[in-house]
N, C-alpha and C positions, 0 to 999 in steps of 0.2 A: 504493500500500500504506500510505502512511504518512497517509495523508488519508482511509483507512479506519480506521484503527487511530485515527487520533484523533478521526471522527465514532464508534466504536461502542465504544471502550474509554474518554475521557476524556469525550465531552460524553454520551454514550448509558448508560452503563454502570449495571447495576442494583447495588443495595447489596450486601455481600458478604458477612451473614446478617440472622440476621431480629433482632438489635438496632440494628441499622445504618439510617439512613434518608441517601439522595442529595436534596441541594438544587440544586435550579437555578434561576439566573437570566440575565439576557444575558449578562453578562462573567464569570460565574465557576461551577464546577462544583465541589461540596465532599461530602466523605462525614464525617457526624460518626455516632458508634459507642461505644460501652464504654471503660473505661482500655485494658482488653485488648484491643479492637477498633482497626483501622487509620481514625483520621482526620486529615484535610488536605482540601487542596485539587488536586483530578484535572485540570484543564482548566479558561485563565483567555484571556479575550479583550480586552486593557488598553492603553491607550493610556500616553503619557509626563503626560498630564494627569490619568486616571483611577486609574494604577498605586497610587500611594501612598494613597489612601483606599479602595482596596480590600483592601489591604495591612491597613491600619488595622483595619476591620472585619470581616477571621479572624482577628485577633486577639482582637479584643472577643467576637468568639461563641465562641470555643474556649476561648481564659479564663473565660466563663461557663461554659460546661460544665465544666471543672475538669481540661481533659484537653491534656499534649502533642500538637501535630499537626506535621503534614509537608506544604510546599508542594513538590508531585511537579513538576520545574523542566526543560521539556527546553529543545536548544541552540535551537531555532528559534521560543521563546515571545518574545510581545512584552510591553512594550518592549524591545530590546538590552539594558538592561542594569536587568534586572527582580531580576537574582542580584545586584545591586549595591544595589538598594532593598529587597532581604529581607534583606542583613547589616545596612544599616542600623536597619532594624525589630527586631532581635536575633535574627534566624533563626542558625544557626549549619550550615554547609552539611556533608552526608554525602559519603564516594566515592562521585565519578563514576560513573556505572556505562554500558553500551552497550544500546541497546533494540534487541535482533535476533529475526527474524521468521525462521520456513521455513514450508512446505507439511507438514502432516501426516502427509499419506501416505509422504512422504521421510524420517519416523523410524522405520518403524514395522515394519521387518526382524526378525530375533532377533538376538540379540548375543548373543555368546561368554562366559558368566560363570566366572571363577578356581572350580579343584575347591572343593569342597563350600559354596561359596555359592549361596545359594538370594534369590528374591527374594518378600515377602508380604506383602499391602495391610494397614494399619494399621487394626483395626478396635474396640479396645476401650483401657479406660484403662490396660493395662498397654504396650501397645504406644505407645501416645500419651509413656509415660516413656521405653523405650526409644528413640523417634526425637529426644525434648529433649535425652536424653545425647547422642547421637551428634550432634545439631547442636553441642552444647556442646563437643564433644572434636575434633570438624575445624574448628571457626570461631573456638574460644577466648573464645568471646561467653557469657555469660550468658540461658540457654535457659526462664527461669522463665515469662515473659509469652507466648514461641509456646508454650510446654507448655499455660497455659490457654485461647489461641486455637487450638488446635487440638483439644482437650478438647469446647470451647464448640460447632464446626463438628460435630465425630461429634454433639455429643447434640441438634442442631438437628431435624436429621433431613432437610434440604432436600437432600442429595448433590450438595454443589456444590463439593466439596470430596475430590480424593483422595489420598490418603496410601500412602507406599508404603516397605519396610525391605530393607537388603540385610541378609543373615543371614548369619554366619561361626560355624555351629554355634550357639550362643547367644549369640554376640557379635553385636551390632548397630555394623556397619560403613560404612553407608551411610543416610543417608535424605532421603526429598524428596517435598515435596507438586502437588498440580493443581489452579488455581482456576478452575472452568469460569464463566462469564460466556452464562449462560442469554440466548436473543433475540440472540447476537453469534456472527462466525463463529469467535473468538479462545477458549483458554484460554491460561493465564499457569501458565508452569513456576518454582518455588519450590525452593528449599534444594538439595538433590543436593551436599553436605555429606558428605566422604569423610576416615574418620579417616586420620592418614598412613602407616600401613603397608601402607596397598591401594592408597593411590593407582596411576596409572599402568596400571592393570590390566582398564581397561573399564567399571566399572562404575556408572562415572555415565553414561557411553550407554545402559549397559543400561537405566537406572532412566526415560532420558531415550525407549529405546523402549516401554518398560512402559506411560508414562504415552499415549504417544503413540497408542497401538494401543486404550488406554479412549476416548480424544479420537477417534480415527475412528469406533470402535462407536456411541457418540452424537452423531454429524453432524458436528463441528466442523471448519473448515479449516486454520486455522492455531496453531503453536506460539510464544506471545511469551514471552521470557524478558528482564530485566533482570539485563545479565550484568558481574560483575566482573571483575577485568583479567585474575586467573584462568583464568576459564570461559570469557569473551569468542574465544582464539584456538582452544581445543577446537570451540566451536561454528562458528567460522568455518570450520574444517577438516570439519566436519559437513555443511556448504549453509547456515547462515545466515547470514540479511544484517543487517548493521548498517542500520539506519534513522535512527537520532539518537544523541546520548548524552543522558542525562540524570540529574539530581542532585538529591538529597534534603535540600530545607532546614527544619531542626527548629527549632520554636517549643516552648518549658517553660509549664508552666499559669504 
């Protein structure tokens, strides 16, 4: 699984809209994109001789482009101690987080939603504010940059991208996106972001079979999530499998 997941999610993977272009060469796989688009480096194949001048040079291209990027860092990349030559370099490392994998058809039950919450796919720029609030109010995070990356994804038009809101009357209480990875058998589950007076209550399974059950309608096999220490034992109790852990090292233009 996890030798799938990294021939068709890190060296395979197509770019994740249409500003976005994936580079590849032997040793390294990198997605450079927008301010507001997600770039770094996806998958690197480095020796202890080759590391640090590959190191060097996403630096120098991403600095040229004028944009922060993120070297996506899992436990079993080489060299050992590859997370020791990106602090060097001035990376500055993110939480950890755990790469867990299920089968799709194993989400995709109905789940029980709390009286009068409803659940309803995000489809215009009002609802695009409503799910930046609610990221902003369960994660405490600063929601301004997903607000235009997801703005960006509806007006593309490529539906690669879905969006979804739990609804508490007109309180947006929940919400979470699906990044399907066209040509792969994977989608990648996003936010599920529960302000805290719902927590506890279901309905980030819900959101989690909602997505799951779009994901089978168009072919796809599996469900990957990068899950923090949060989400990590919900979904274990769910059927997923931990595969690796991995961590987010940011680089400043």
């Amino acid at each position: 699984m996890r030798a799938e997941f990294d021939r068709q999610l890190r060296q395979g993977v197509p770019p994740d809209g249409a500003d976005s272009r994936v580079e590849r060469t032997v040793d390294i796989v990198r997605q450079t994109s927008t301010t507001d688009g997600w770039n770094g480096v996806l998958w690197s194949r480095l020796t202890p001789e080759t590391a640090d001048a590959a190191i060097a040079e996403q630096v120098r291209h991403f600095g040229a482009a004028g944009v922060e990027f993120e070297w996506k860092l899992y436990d079993y990349d080489e060299p050992a101690d590859l997370g020791k030559r990106l602090l060097a370099a001035g990376f500055v490392p993110e939480p950890t987080e755990a790469l867990m994998v299920t089968e799709v058809e194993r989400m995709t039950g109905d789940v029980p939603l709390p009286e009068g919450v409803t659940l309803r796919p995000v489809r215009d720029a009002a609802d695009v504010g409503l799910m930046a609030d609610v990221h902003a109010r369960a994660f405490g995070t600063d929601a301004t940059r997903l607000h235009h990356r997801i703005a960006e994804q509806l007006a593309d038009g490529t539906d690669t991208m879905v969006a979804v809101l739990a609804m508490a009357g007109d309180e947006p209480v929940c919400a979470a996106r699906m990044e399907c990875y066209p040509g792969t058998d994977f989608v990648g589950l996003w936010g599920g972001g529960t302000v805290a007076a719902w927590r506890g209550r279901g309905i980030y399974r819900a959101l989690i079979a909602y997505r799951a059950r779009v994901a089978a309608e168009r072919g796809y096999r599996y469900l990957q999530v990068d899950a923090s220490d949060d989400s990590r034992p919900i979904l274990h109790r769910l059927g997923f499998a931990q595969l690796a852990t991995t961590t987010p090292y940011v680089h400043g233009t």
